[in-house]
N, C-alpha and C positions, 0 to 999 in steps of 0.2 A: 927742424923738420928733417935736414937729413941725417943729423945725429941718430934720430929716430929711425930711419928708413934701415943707417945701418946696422945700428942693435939689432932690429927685425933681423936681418939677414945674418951676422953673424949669430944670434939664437938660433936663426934656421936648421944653420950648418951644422949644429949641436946634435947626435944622433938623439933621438926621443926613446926614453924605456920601455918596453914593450907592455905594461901595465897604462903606461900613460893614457888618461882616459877623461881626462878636464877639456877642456872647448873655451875658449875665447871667441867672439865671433864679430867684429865689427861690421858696418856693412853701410850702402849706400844707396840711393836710387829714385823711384820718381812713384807718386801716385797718379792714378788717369782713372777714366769714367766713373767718379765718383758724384756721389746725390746725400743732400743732407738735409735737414728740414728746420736749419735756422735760416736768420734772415742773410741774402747773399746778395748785400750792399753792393760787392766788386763784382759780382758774376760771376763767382771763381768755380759753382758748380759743374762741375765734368771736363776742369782744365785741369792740365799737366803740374806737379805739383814737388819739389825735392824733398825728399823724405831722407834722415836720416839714422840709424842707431845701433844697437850691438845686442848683446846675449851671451849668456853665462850658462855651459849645461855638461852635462856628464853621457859621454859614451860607452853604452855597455858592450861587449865584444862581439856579441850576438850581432843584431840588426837595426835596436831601439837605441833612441836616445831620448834624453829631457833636457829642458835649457827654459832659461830666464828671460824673458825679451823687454827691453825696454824702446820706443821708437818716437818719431815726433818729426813731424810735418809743419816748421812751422808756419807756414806760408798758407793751408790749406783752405782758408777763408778768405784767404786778400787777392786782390788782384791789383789793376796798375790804376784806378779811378784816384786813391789815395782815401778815400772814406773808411779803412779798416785799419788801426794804426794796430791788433793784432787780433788774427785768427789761427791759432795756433789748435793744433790735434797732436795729445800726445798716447800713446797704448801702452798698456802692460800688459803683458801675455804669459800662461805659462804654456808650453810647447811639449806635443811628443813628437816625433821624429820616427820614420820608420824607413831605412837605406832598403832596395829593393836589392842589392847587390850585398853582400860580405867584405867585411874588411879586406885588404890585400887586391882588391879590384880597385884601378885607376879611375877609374870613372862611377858615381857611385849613384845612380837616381833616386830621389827620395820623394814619401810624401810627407805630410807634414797639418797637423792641428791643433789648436789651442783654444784656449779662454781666457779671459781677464777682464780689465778695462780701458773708456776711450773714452777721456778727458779734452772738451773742446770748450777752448777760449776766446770768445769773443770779444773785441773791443772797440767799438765806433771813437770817431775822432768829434762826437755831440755826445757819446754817452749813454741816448737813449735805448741803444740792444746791447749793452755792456751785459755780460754773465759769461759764468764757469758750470761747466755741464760734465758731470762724469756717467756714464753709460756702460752697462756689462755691453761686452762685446767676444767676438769668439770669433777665429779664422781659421782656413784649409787653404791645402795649396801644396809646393811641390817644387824641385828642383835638381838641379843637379852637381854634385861636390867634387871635386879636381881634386886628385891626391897630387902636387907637387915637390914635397919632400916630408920625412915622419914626421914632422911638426907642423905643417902649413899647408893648408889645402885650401883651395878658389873654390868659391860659391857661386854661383846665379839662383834665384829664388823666385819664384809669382804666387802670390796670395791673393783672394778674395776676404776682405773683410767685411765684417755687418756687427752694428752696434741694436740693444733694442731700442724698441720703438719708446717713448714717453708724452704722455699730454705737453702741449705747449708752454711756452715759456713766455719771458718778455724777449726772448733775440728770437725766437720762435715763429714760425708760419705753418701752423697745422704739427703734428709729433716732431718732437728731435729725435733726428738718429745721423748716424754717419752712414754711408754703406763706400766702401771706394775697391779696386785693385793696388796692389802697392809691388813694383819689381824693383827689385835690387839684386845687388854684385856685392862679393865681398870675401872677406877670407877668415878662415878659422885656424888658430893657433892651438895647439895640442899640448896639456903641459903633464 
């Protein structure tokens, strides 16, 4: 781990070419008032949730960007009863990006939308709502990006997600969907 931490930082220190336009984006943070419409064994509907994942995407010099989002909550169906031995939500998203600011500004606000999908796994500790549910899903949202040195800049991010609606399942109580918020912190690397 801090072998790691210090690569990060001597990469930092590395000036970045002025073409450099690649994006790493790891990231971290929590889901809240989220509703879903399988069965919620732990009650975990509309509680607090760790979410964590990264993104892969290309900055144009202009204002747009694109990026790959991969994410996953896995906790998002469990709570503490112990009856979910896993409900996991994972999304794939592709993302545009739009900086309200220009390069060379410190502080940079953005908004931000996608589409993809939201892969929810459920699994009782009897069996009986065990299933795997993938769902197009599409998000909007917004943040803001910390220019720290040419290669590494601090994120904060807040997204509304919503997956569609589908007829029921067997983990199912009336359509499955996900809908939740998801904020995260994180940082982008420039290569």
């Amino acid at each position: 781990m801090i072998r790691t931490i210090i690569f990060l930082l001597l990469f930092g220190a590395v000036p970045a070419p002025s073409y450099a336009e690649w994006t790493l984006k790891p990231f971290a943070g929590i889901t809240f008032a989220s509703s879903h419409g399988f069965v919620d064994l732990d009650n975990a509907a509309g509680s607090r949730q760790p979410a964590f994942g990264g993104a892969v995407g290309w900055d144009w010099p202009t204002t747009f960007g694109v990026e790959l989002e991969l994410a996953t909550a896995p906790t998002f169906l469990k709570g503490a009863s112990g009856l979910v031995d896993t409900g996991r939500l994972d999304t794939f998203f592709v993302n545009g990006n739009w900086r309200l600011r220009p390069f060379g500004s410190r502080f940079q606000p953005y908004i931000a939308i996608g589409a993809g999908a939201a892969r929810v796994t459920l699994d009782d500790v009897l069996g009986a709502f065990t299933s795997t549910t993938t769902l197009a899903a599409g998000n909007i949202g917004g943040g803001v990006i910390a220019t720290t040195s040419a290669r590494f800049r601090v994120i904060g991010d807040v997204r509304y997600i919503r997956s569609q609606f589908r007829d029921g399942g067997p983990a199912a109580v009336g359509e499955r969907h996900v809908t939740y918020w998801r904020a995260t912190g994180g940082m982008a690397v420039r290569f």
